[in-house]
C-alpha angles and dihedrals in degrees: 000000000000102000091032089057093042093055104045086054084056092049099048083043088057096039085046090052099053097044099068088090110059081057087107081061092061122078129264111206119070149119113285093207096047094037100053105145090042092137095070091047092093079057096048084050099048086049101049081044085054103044092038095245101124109085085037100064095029079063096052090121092192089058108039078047105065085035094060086048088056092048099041088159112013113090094292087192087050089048110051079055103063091037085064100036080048090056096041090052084052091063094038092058091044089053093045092046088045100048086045091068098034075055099045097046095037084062094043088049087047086043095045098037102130119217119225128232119195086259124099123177103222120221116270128258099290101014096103124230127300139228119226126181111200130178114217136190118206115199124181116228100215100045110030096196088063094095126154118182129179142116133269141207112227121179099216104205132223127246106284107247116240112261087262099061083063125104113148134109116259102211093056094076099063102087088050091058104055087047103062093024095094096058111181097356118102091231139342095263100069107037113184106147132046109293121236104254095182108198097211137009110240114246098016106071086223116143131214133214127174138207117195111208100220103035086190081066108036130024129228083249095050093252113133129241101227100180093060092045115100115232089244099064123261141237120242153149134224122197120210117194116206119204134206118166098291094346123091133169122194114214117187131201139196128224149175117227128203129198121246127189102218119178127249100262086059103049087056093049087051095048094039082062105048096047084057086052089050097049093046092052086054091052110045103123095048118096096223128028133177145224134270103260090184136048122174100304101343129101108222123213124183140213156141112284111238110270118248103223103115091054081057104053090047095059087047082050101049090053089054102059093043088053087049089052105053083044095065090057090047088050088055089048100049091046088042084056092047086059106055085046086054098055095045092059095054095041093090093054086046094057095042095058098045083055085046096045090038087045090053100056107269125123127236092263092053102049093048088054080046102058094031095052093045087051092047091043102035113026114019090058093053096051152051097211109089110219099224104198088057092048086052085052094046089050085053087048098047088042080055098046088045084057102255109150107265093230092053086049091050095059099046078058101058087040091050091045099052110199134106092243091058099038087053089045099057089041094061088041084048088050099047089060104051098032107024108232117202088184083065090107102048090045085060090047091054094046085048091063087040109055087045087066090057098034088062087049091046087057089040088057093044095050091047089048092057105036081060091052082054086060104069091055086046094057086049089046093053091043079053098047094044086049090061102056099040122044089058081051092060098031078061096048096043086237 
């Protein structure tokens, strides 16, 4: 992870550094709150030139599509381009932050990395045993390329308590014996692989000694001895002595054993464990003990294994970004929504004004100028909030000032805008045109009613929608609340 992490932050360095230049390809002109990590976005741009990801998601029609509707009249092609350089720079920034730290505690792993000496302090009389994972590298001595390295799980035990400290019964531990004695093997009538010869039954402080029959067969440590075993099976017993301050019970049991033909890597580690069971039975009652530094022909060293923390924190970061990513989508989504909602909530203005306007004696033509031209000289100046419905009438009246033919105008502006009202509504305008409709008036009256209508369930869903996000902070108020009161009231009572 060290040298992985320290080379994608060079790369990004490097990728950072050329692409300085490409910054007079980048737009201008942009919102400084919005565009915040606009300074990476010559970088953005020269990555997605390099992967050959830039015409693919500049194609993305849904996208581009909802973000054309949200820039109605704000370079659409401009804008599609810093909502992907925006979102690019986000996961820049994600993958720098993230290598930084797989840099910075792969290096504090390599610095801390303690070296092992043979020596292990044992847990005291009453701490339990411990767990303690070790790596190890066997060398031969007489052949240096015959290395073996791995880790190893050793349960260090605790100090043996004095024969007065006991006070279990003895015959209660049997079951439990011939439970966990055949380890790995299916029953005790076909062995094939070392038996569990447990030292000591947990909660009992009974102890627990065996004696194979037939030592050519079984070891003292359970581990078979393979080589002396025939290739049709063998009978055998196997004694287990039980001891309890001055009692002591001796429970035998009989057995089948297989031959199996493990490889040399295994036989070491097998061995390797059972001389660390050996040297920790002749010293327990010493407070420290140490590791075996030598096994048949191979030199041990011993040391921590190396933690596993950055693998960690670049899974963590990998779902992050993931989870940023797919935010972003979500964020386009909810302001794509707001602004549906928003332009159904200003349709039946819209249509009031155009019957007033057409009422009054103007044309088609005229009252949409009209609107459009209040809106662009009145509104749109005082405020930050951009009226969409209204955008989506100054880019008609600028298509019509520019000669498109109004009915073809009329009916961008019911497809932009997306929704049934205003697809209704351009198609009366559209009608009226080519037909003359002198009902046009009394269809827009209607629409008028009838918009309101949805326009008072639009503001009765909003206000539903937001009186359930309230919810959640009101929960964490009452927790709080409830904190408050009572934890005094049981500090005073000593609850």
């Amino acid at each position: 992870m060290l040298y992985a992490s320290a080379l994608v932050i060079i790369l990004m360095i490097c990728l950072f550094t050329a692409s300085l230049r490409k910054k007079a390809d980048i737009p201008v002109e942009y919102d400084k709150k919005e565009h915040r990590l606009y300074f990476l976005y010559p970088m953005a741009e020269r990555l997605l030139s390099i992967t050959g990801l830039k015409k693919r998601l500049l194609n993305k029609t849904d996208i581009s599509g909802k973000i054309r509707a949200l820039y109605v009249t704000d370079r659409q092609e401009y804008q599609v381009r810093l909502y992907w350089y925006k979102r690019v720079s986000l996961f820049i920034i994600v993958v720098f932050v993230l290598s930084g730290f797989l840099l910075i505690e792969s290096f504090q792993e390599t610095l801390n990395r303690k070296a092992y000496d043979n020596t292990i302090k044992r847990p005291g009389t009453g701490q339990g045993d411990r767990q303690l994972v070790l790596s190890f590298l066997m060398i031969n001595e007489v052949d240096s390329k015959d290395v073996y390295e791995d880790s190893i799980t050793i349960n260090n035990k605790e100090r043996k308590y004095t024969d007065d400290e006991w006070d279990r019964i003895l015959e209660s531990a049997i079951p439990y014996i011939e439970r966990n004695m055949p380890g790995e093997n299916v029953s005790l009538e076909h062995v094939d692989k070392d038996l569990n010869f447990i030292k000591e039954i947990p909660g009992t402080g009974i102890t627990v000694d065996w004696i194979p029959q037939d030592p050519r067969l079984i070891s003292e440590g359970g581990r078979l001895i393979t080589e002396n075993i025939p290739d049709g099976g063998a009978d055998t017993l196997v004694t287990a002595i039980l001891r309890h301050n001055d009692k002591k019970v001796e429970h035998t049991v009989s057995l089948t054993v297989w031959p199996e033909n493990p490889d040399k890597k295994e036989q070491l580690y097998n061995e390797l464990e059972e001389i660390i069971d050996s040297i920790q039975d002749e010293t327990a009652a010493d407070s420290t003990w140490k590791l075996p530094l030598r096994i048949r022909d191979y030199l041990i060293t011993w040391h921590e294994p190396k933690s596993s923390k950055a693998l960690q924190i670049f899974m963590i970061g990998i779902a992050g970004t993931a989870l940023l990513w797919i935010f972003m989508n979500r964020s386009l989504d909810d302001r794509m929504k707001a602004r549906n909602n928003q332009m159904l909530i200003d349709y039946p203005e819209i249509i009031n004004k155009f019957i007033l306007l057409v009422n009054a004696g103007m044309t088609v033509r005229q009252a949409w100028f009209k609107i459009a031209e209040d809106y662009e000289r009145n509104i749109k100046p005082d405020g930050n909030l951009i009226r969409y419905a209204y955008e989506e009438m100054l880019m008609t009246m600028h298509e019509l000032k520019l000669g498109v033919p109004e009915a073809s105008a009329y009916e961008q502006f019911g497809m932009r805008a997306g929704l049934l009202p205003f697809m209704k509504f351009s198609s009366i305008l559209v009608q009226n045109l080519k037909k003359g409709n002198r009902n046009m008036v009394d269809l827009l009256r209607q629409e008028a009613a009838e918009a309101f209508q949805e326009r008072k369930e639009t503001v009765k869903k909003l206000g539903e929608e937001a009186s359930t996000k309230l919810l959640g902070p009101m929960i964490i108020l009452l927790f709080m609340v409830l904190a408050i009161i009572l934890i005094p009231a049981f500090i005073s009572f000593r609850i």
